[in-house]
N, C-alpha and C positions, 0 to 999 in steps of 0.2 A: 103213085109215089107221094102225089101232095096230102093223100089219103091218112096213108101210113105215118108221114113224118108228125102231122097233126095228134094223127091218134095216142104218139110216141111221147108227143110234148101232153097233151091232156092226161095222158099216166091208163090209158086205155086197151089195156091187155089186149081183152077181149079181142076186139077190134084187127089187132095186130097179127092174132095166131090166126082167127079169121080167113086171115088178106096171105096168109104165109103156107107155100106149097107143099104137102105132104113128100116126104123125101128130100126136099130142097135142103141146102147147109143151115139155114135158122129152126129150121121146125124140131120140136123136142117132146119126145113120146111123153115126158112125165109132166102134164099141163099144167098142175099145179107149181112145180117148182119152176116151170117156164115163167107161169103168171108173175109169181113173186121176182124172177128176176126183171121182167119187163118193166115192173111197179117198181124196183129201186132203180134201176136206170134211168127212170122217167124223174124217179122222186130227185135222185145227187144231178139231173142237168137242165141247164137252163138254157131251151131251142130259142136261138135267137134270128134263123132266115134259115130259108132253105132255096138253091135255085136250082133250077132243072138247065140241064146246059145242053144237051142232045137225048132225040128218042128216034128210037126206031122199032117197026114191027114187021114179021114178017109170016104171017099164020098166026099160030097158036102163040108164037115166040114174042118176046118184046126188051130192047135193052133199052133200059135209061140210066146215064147220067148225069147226075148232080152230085152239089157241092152244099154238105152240109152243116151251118154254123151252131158250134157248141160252146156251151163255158161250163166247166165241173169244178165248182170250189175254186173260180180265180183262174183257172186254170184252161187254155183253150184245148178244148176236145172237138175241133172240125176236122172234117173229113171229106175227100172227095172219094165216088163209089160209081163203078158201069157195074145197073144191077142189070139181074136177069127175070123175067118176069114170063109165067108161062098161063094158059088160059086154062083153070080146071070149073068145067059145070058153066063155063057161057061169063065167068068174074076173072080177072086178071089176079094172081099169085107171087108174088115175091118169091122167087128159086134158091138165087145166089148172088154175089155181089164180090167184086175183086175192088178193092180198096186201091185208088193211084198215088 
């Protein structure tokens, strides 16, 4: 998670689709217009903390939540999120994420 949120604020596509589970709710067959969207949401926000507040796993499976600090243009974009994270190839995957 501390992974992702890092690669999010660095503006680190790559990285990101990487870490993100084929099938899961983020993943998007067309990687180039994924990229660019990752590059401007990376580019309008300024990650200001991220804190992990519970984890757990259980096999393949893994949820964490945290609470994540944003500001977009003055404007607070934080969020709290229990993602879903599953094990593809032996690396941990970002699945799904329900927003609290």
């Amino acid at each position: 998670m501390r992974a992702r949120y890092s690669a999010f604020a660095q503006g680190l596509a790559a990285f990101v689709m990487e870490t993100t589970a084929p099938g899961g709710d983020a993943f998007e067959a067309d990687a180039a217009a994924w990229q660019r969207s990752i590059e401007a949401f990376s580019a309008q926000t300024r990650f200001v903390g991220l804190a992990v507040l519970a984890v757990s796993e259980a096999g393949p499976e893994a949820q964490v939540e945290f609470r994540a600090t944003l500001d977009q243009g003055g404007h607070d974009a934080s969020f709290t999120e229990r993602s879903r994270f599953v094990r593809v190839g032996g690396r941990w995957r970002y699945h799904s994420g329900t927003i609290r």
